[in-house]
VOMAR-10907 format. One record per residue (C-alpha): residue number from 1; x, y, z. Coordinates in nm, 4 decimals. Layout:
# residues N
(node NUM, (X, Y, Z))
...
# end
This chain:
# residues 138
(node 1, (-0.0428, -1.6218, -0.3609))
(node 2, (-0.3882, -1.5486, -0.3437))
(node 3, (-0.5166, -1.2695, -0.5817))
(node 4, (-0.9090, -1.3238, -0.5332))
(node 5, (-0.9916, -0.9459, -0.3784))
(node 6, (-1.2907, -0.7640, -0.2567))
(node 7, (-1.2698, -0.4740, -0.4551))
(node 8, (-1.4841, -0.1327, -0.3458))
(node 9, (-1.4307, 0.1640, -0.5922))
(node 10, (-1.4675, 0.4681, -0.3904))
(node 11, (-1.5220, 0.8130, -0.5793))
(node 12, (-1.2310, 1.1029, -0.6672))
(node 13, (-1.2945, 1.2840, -0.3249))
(node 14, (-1.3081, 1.0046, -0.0897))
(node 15, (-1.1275, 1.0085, 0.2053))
(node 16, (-0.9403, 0.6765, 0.2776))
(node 17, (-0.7798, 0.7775, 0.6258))
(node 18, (-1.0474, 0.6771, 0.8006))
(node 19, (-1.0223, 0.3111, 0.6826))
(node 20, (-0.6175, 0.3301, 0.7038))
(node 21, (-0.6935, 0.4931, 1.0800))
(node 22, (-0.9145, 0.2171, 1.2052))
(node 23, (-0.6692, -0.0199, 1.1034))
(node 24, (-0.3715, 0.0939, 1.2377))
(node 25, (-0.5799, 0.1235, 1.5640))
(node 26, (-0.6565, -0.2385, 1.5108))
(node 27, (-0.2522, -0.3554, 1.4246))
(node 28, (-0.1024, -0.1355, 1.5956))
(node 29, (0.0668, -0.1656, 1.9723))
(node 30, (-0.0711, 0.0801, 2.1029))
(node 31, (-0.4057, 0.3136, 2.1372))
(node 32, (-0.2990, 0.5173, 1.8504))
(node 33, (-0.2078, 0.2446, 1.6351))
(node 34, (0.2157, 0.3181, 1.6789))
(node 35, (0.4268, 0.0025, 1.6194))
(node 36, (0.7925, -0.0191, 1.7413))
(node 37, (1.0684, 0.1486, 1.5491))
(node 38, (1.2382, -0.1757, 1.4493))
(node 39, (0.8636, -0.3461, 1.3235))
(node 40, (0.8170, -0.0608, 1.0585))
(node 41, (1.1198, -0.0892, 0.9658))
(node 42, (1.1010, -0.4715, 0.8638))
(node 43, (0.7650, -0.4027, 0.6888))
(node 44, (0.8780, -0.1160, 0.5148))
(node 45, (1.1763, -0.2864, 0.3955))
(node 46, (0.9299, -0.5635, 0.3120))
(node 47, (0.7590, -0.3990, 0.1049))
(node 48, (0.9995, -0.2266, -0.0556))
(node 49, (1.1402, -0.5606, -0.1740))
(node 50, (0.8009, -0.6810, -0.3234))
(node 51, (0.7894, -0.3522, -0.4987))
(node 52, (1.1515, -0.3631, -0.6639))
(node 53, (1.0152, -0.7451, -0.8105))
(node 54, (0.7704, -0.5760, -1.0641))
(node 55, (0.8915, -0.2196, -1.0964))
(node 56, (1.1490, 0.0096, -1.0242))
(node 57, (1.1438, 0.1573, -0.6165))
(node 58, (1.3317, 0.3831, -0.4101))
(node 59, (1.3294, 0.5032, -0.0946))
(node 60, (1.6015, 0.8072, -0.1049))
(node 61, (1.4137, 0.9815, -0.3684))
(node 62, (1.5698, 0.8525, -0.7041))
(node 63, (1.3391, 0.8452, -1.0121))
(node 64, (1.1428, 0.5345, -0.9631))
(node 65, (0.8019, 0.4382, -1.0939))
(node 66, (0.7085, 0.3511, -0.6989))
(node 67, (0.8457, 0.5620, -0.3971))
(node 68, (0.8425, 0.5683, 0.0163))
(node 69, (0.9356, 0.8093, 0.2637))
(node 70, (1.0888, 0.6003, 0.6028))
(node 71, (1.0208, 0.8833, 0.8153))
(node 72, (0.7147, 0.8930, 0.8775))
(node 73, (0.4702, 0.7712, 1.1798))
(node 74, (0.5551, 0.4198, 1.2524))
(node 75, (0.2213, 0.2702, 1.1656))
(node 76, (0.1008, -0.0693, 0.9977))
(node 77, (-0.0318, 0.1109, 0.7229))
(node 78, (0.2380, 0.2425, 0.4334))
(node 79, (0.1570, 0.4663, 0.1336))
(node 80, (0.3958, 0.4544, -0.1796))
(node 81, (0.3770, 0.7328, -0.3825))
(node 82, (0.3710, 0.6134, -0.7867))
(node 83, (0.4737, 0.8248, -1.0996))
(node 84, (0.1323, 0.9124, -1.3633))
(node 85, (0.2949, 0.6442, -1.5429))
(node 86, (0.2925, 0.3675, -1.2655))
(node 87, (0.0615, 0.0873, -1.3711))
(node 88, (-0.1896, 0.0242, -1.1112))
(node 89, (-0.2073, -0.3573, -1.1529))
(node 90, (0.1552, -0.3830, -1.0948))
(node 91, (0.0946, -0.1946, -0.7473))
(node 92, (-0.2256, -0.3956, -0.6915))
(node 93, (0.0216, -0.6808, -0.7710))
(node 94, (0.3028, -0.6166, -0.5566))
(node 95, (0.0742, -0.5111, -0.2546))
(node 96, (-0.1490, -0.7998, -0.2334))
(node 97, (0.2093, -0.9963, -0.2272))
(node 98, (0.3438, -0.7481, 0.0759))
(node 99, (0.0520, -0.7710, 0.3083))
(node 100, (0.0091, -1.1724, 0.2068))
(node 101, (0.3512, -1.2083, 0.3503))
(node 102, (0.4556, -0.9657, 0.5942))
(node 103, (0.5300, -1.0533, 0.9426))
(node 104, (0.2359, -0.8945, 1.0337))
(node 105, (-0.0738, -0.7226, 0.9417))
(node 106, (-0.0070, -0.4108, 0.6951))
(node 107, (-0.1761, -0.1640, 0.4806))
(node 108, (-0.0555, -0.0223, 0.1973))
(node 109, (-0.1832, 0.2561, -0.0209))
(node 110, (-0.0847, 0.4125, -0.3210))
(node 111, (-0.1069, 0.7687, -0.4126))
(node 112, (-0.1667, 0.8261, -0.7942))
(node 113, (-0.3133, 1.2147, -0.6997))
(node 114, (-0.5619, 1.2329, -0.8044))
(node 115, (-0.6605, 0.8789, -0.7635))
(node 116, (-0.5539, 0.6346, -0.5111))
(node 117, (-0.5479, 0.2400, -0.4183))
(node 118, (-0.5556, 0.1222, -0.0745))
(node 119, (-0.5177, -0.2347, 0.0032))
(node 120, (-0.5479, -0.4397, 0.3208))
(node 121, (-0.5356, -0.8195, 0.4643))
(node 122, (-0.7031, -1.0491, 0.3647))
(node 123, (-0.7267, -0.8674, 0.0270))
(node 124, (-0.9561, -0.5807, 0.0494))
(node 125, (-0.9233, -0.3162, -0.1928))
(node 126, (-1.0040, -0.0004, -0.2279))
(node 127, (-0.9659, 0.2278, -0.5206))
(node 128, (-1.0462, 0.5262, -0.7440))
(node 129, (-0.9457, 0.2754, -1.0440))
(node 130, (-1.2324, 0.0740, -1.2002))
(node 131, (-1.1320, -0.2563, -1.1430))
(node 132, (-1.0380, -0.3548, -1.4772))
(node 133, (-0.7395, -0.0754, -1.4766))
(node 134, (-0.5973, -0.3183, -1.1406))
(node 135, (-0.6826, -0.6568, -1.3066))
(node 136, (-0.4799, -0.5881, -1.6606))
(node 137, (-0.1382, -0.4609, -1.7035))
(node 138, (-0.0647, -0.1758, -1.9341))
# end
């Protein structure tokens, strides 16, 4: 796996969506960036596999460190909501892992309110973290 990145910290107040939008637009099948029912579902599961290799995950709202919500649009681009406690590199980790091999092109983002982590193929990151709080483990 590769884990060479291009990492652009973004300040507090910045609004990814705009970068998450224009890729879904992108990867999507469709004008508004909508992917069939049964392609989320194998990237979502995807990824929530990678996840459950470095931390805890759930998707049915147990106590995890990492969480996702199924229903949702069915878009290329998935946001995991983390626990304060959630170590960034470990979702920097597991995400660069998902998108590296997924079936096809995905997004993923992490939402740490107040900060956040957004990563996309070929290993573009985006983050409120300085990069030394995604490059060493707590």
């Amino acid at each position: 796996m590769t884990t060479d990145i291009v990492y652009t910290q973004v300040p507090e107040d910045n609004d990814l969506e705009q970068i998450g939008t224009r890729f879904c637009k992108e990867h999507g099948d469709d004008e508004h960036g909508i992917i069939p029912d049964e392609e989320y579902d194998k990237l979502f599961d995807h990824l929530g596999s990678v996840i459950s290799k470095y931390a805890s995950y759930s998707d049915d709202g147990d106590d995890a460190d990492f969480s996702g919500d199924r229903y949702v649009d069915q878009i290329p681009w998935i946001t995991i909501v983390a626990e304060d406690d959630a170590d960034p590199a470990i979702a920097l980790k597991a995400a660069l892992e998902a998108i590296q091999t997924a079936h096809r092109p995905l997004a993923v983002s992490f939402d740490y309110y107040p900060d956040d982590l957004m990563v996309l193929p070929p290993n573009i990151v985006y983050s409120t973290f300085e990069l030394h709080r995604l490059t060493t483990s707590d």
